[in-house]
C-alpha positions in Angstrom: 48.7 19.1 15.4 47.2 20.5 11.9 49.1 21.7 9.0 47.6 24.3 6.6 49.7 22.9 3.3 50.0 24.8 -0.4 51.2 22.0 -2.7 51.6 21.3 -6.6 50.0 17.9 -7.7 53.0 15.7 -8.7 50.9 14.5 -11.4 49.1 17.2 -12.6 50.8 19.8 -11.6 48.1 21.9 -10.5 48.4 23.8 -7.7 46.4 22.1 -4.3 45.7 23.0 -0.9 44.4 21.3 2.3 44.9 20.5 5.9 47.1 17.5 7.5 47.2 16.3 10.8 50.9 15.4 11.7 53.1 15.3 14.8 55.4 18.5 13.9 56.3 20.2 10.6 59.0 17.4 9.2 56.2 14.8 9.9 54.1 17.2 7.9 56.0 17.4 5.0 56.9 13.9 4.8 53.2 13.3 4.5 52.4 15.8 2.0 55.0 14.1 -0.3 53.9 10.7 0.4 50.3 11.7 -0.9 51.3 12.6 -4.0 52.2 16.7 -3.5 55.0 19.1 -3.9 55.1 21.3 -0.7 55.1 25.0 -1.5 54.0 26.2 1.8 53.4 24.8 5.1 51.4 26.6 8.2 50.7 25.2 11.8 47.4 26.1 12.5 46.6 27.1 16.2 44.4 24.7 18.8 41.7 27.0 18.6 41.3 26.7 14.7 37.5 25.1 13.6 39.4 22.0 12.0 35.8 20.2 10.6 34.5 23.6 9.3 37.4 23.6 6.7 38.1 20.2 6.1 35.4 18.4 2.7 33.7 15.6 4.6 34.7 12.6 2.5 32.0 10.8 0.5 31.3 8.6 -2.4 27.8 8.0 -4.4 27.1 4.8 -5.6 28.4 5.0 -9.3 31.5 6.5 -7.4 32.3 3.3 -5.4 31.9 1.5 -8.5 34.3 3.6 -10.7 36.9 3.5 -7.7 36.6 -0.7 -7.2 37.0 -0.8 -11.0 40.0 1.4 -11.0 41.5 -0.6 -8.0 40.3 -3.8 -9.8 42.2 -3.1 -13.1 45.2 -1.3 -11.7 45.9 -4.1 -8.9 45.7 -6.5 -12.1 48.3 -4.4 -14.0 50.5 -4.6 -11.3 50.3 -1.2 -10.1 50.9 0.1 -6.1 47.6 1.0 -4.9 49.0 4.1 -3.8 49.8 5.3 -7.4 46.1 3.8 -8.1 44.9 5.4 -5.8 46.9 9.1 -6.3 46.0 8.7 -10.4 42.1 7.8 -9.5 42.4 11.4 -7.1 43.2 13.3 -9.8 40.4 11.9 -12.6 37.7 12.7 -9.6 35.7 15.9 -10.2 33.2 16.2 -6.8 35.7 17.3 -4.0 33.5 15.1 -1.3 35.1 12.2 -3.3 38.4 13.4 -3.6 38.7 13.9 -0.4 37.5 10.1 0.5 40.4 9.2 -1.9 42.9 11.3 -0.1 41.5 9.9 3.3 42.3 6.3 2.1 45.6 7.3 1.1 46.7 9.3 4.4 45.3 6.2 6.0 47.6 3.3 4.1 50.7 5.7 4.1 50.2 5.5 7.5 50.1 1.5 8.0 46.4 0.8 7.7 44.9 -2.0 5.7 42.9 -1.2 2.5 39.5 -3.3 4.2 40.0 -1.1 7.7 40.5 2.3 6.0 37.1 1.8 3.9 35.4 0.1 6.6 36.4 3.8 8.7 35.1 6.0 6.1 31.5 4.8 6.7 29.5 5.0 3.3 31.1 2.0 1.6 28.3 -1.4 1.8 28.8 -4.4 3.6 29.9 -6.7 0.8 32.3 -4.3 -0.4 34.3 -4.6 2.7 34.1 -8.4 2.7 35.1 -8.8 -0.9 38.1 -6.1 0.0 38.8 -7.7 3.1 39.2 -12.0 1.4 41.2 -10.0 -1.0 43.5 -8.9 0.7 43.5 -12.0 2.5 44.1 -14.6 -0.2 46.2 -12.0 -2.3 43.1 -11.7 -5.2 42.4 -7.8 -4.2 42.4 -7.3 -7.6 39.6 -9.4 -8.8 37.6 -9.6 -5.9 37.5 -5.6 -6.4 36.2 -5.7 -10.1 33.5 -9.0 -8.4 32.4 -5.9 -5.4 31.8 -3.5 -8.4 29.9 -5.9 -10.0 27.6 -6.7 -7.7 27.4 -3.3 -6.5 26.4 -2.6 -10.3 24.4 -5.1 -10.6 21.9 -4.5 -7.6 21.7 -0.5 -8.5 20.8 -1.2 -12.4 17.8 -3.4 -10.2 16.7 -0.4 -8.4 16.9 1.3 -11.1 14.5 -0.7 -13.0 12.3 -0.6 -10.6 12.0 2.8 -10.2 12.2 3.3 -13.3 8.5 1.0 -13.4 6.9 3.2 -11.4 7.7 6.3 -13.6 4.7 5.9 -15.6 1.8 5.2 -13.2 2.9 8.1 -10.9 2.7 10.0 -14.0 -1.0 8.8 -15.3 -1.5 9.2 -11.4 -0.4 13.0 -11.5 -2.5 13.3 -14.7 -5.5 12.1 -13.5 -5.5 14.4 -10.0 -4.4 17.3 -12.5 -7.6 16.4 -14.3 -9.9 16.4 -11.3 -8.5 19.8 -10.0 -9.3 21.9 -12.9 -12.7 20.5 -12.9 -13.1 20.9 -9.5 -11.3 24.3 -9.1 -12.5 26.2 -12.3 -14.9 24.3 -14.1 -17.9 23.2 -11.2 -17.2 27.0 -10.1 -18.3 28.5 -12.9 -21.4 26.0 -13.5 -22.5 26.6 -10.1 -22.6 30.1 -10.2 -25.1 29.6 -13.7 -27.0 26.9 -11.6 -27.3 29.8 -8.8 -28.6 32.7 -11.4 -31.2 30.5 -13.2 -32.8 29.3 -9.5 -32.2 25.4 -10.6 -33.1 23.0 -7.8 -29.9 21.2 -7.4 -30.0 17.1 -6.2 -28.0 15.9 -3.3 -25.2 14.1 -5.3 -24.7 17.9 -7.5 -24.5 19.7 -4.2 -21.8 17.4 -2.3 -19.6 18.0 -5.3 -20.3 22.2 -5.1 -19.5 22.1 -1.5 -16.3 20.2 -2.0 -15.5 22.2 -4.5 -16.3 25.5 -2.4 -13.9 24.1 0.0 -10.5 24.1 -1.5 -8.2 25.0 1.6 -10.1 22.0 3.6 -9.1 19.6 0.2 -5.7 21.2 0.3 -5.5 20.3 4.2 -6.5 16.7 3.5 -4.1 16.8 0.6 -1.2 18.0 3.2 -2.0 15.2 5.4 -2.1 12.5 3.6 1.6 13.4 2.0 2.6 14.1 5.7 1.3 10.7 6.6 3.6 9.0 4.2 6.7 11.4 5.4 6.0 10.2 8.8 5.5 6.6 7.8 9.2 7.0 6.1 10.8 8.7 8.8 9.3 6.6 11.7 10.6 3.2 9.1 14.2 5.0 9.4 14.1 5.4 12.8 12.7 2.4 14.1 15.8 0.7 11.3 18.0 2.9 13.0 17.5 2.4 16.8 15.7 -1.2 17.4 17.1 -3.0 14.2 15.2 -4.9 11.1 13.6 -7.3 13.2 11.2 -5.1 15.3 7.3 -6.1 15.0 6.0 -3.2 13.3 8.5 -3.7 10.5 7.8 -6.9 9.8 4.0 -6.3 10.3 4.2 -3.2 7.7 6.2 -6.2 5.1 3.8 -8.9 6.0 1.1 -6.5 4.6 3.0 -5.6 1.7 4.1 -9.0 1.0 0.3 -9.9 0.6 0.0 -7.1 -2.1 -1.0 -9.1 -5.0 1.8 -8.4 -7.8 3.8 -6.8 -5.3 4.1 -10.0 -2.8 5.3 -11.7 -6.0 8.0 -8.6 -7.1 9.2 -8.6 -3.1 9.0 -12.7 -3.5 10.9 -13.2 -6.2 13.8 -10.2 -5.5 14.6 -11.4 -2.4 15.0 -14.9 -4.0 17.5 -13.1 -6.4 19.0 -10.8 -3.9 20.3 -14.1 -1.6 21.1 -16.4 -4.2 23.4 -13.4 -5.9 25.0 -12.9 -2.9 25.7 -16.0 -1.9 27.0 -16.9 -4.9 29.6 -14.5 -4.8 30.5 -14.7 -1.1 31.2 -18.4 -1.2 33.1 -17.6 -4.4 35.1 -15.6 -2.5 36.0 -17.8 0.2 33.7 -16.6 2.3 32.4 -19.3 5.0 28.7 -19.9 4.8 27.8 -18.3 8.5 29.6 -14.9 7.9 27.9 -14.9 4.2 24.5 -15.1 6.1 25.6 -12.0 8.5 26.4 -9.6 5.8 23.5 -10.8 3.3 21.3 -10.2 6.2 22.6 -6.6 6.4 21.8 -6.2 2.7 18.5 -7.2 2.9 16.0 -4.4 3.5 12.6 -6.9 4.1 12.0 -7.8 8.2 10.8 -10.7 7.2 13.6 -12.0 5.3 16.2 -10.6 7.3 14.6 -12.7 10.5 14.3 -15.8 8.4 18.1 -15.5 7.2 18.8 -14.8 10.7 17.5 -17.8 11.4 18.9 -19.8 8.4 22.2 -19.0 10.3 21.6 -20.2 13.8 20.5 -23.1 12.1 23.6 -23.7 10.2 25.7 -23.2 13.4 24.1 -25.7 15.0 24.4 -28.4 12.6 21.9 -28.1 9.7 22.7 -28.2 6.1 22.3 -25.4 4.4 19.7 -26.6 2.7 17.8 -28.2 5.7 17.9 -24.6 7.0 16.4 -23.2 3.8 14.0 -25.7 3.7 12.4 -25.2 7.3 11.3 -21.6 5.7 10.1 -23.4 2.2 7.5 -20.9 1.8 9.5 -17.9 1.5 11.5 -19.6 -1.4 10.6 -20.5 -4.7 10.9 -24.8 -5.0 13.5 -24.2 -8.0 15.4 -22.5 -5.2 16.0 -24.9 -2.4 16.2 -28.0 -5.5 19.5 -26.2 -6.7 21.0 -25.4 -3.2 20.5 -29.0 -2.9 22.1 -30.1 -6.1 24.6 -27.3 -5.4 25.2 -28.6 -1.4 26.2 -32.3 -3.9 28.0 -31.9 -6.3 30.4 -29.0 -4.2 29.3 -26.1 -6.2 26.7 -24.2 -4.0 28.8 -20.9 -5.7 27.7 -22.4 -9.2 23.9 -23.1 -8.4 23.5 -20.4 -6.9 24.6 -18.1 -10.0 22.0 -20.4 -12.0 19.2 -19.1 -9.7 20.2 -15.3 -9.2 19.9 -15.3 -13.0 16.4 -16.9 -13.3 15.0 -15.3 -10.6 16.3 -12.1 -11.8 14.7 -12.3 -15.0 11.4 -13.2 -13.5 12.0 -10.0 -11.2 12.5 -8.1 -14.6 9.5 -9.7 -16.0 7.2 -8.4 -13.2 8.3 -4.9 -13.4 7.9 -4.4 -17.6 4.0 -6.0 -16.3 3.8 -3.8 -13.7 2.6 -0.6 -15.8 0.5 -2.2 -18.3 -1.5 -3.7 -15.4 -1.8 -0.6 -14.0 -2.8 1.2 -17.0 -6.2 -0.3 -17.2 -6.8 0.5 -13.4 -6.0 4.0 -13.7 -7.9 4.8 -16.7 -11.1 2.8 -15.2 -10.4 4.9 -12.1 -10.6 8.3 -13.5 -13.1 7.4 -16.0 -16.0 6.5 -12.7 -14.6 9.6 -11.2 -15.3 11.9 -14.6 -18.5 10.2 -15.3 -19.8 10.8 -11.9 -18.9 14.9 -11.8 -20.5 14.7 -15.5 -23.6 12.9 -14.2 -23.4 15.5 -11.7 -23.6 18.6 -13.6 -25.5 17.5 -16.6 -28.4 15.9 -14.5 -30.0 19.1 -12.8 -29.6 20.8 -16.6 -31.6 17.9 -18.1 -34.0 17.9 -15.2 -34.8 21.5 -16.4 -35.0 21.0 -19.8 -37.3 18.2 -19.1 -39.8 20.3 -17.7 -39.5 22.9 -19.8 -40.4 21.1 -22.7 -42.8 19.2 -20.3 -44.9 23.0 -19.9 -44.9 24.0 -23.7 
């Protein structure tokens, strides 16, 4: 059965409303308390009522899940019931979707759930979260391996980040330069045309082309729909292919084979992934993670076919006696040298956790390196590129008005 409840925040004390699910209206109440409320006003709503049309679907963004593992993180520290953590962080929330993810989590443990299941049932929080939650709660650290989820959480968005962020600027001289070529061919070849037309001037092949192309805007706009619809369908059919047949189907890891051979990119996608595993790995064995199950959920991080197969592979190698580095070493040229000689060292010495931490910070650097290059390489290649293209359209209207003038003066 569902409650409709009218409550004041114990906390707060502002006034709250929502809907429970509860066995009758004691159960009901009880639960409404235990959450955090002061019942006003109870209501049983009837079997017919649309329950999911009334109810905020719960949801966090990104910098949401960070805020909340940092506020579990430090208040699990300070000694804190996760409840009260949990019923505080509620009220700080502003975006209901998230306060209702918060109050999910909180319906959930009142009613005898673990902290790791109740995330892992919402749906939206990432792999390594869970695990991190999960060996916390299972070697009594949930506080610090919280505030280490955040972190890493954090520390791959701020990567992202950067990386969009480095392709701001071409997409903007990009945008430019098509802006650039529009108004010369939309308004200024129009009008020139129209003078060539009046004054009878015998026009060369190369000056025609660009009048016809330019007479034919809806045709440019229809090649200009297509190719952005081409790149819509090349992202939806990626999503779907992910969705239904999994990383490793062959036209994933043929479109990343290509991209991998990108020069520049190839070395960005190279050297990420080198970060991405190493980061990982560094902070699942930290955690007290064994090595196999560290593979399985850095595999589901990784978003390139080609390195999900090979860490795929790294794992059935490891389960069947390899080293880790043996296994890493079998796929050498997907890994930088520096890589596989500190898992070595690391596989040693015991400190594989250590190593690691050594390598994620190189190779993120490098990764960092590559995108502050990325721009001023493509600078050059942008500027080159709409300089032919203007040149040619100058060529192109100035040569049939010298031709004239040439024989002009030619019959004086």
């Amino acid at each position: 059965m569902y409650f409709l409840y009218y409550a004041i925040d114990r906390i707060s004390q502002k006034k709250v409303r929502g809907i429970i699910e509860a066995s009758e209206y004691s159960d009901a109440y009880g639960k409404i308390i235990d959450i955090g409320y002061i019942p006003e006003k109870i209501t049983q709503l009837p079997k017919w009522f649309p329950i999911s049309l009334f109810r905020t679907k719960p949801h966090m963004r990104i910098n949401e899940i960070v805020e909340f593992l940092e506020a579990i993180g430090h208040g699990f520290n300070a000694g804190i019931q996760i409840t009260e953590i949990l019923i505080d962080y509620r009220n700080e929330i502003g975006r209901k979707k998230a306060q209702a993810a918060v109050q999910a989590i909180i319906e959930d443990l009142r009613e005898g759930s673990s902290f790791s299941a109740t995330l892992k049932n919402l749906g939206f929080f990432p792999q390594t979260v869970l695990s991190f939650i999960e060996i916390g709660e299972n070697t009594g650290s949930l506080g610090e391996n919280a505030l280490e989820a955040a972190r890493r959480v954090k520390f791959t968005e701020e990567l992202k980040g950067e990386i969009k962020k480095a392709m701001i600027y071409p997409a903007f001289v990009m945008f430019s330069i098509l802006g650039s070529i529009s108004i010369w061919l939309f308004v200024v070849i129009p009008k020139i045309a129209s003078v060539f037309k009046a004054l009878n001037i015998k026009l060369p092949s190369y000056t025609m082309a660009l009048i016809n192309i330019s007479n034919n805007k809806t045709l440019i706009l229809y090649y200009l729909a297509g190719i952005v619809s081409f790149f819509i369908a090349i992202n939806i059919v990626n999503g779907l292919i992910r969705k239904f047949f999994g990383k490793e189907h062959f036209i994933l890891r043929l479109k990343d084979s290509i991209t991998m051979r990108v020069p520049v990119v190839g070395r960005l996608i190279f050297y990420y992934n080198a970060f991405l595993i190493s980061s990982f790995l560094s902070a699942l064995i930290a955690a007290g993670l064994n090595i196999s199950h560290a593979l399985v959920i850095i595999g589901r991080a990784i978003n390139n076919a080609i390195y999900y197969q090979v860490v795929e592979k790294i794992r059935q190698e490891i389960e069947t006696g390899s080293t880790l580095t043996e296994a890493f070493r079998q796929h050498a040229s997907l890994f930088p040298p520096m890589f596989i000689r500190y898992l070595l060292v690391g596989e040693r010495t015991g400190t594989v956790d250590t190593q690691m931490n050594y390598i994620a910070t190189i190779y993120r650097t490098k990764v960092e390196d590559i995108l502050k290059m990325i721009p001023k390489l493509m600078e050059p290649l942008l500027i080159t590129f709409l300089g032919i293209i203007m040149v040619g359209m100058i060529v192109a209207v100035f040569s049939p008005i010298y031709s004239s003038i040439s024989k002009i003066m030619e019959g004086m």
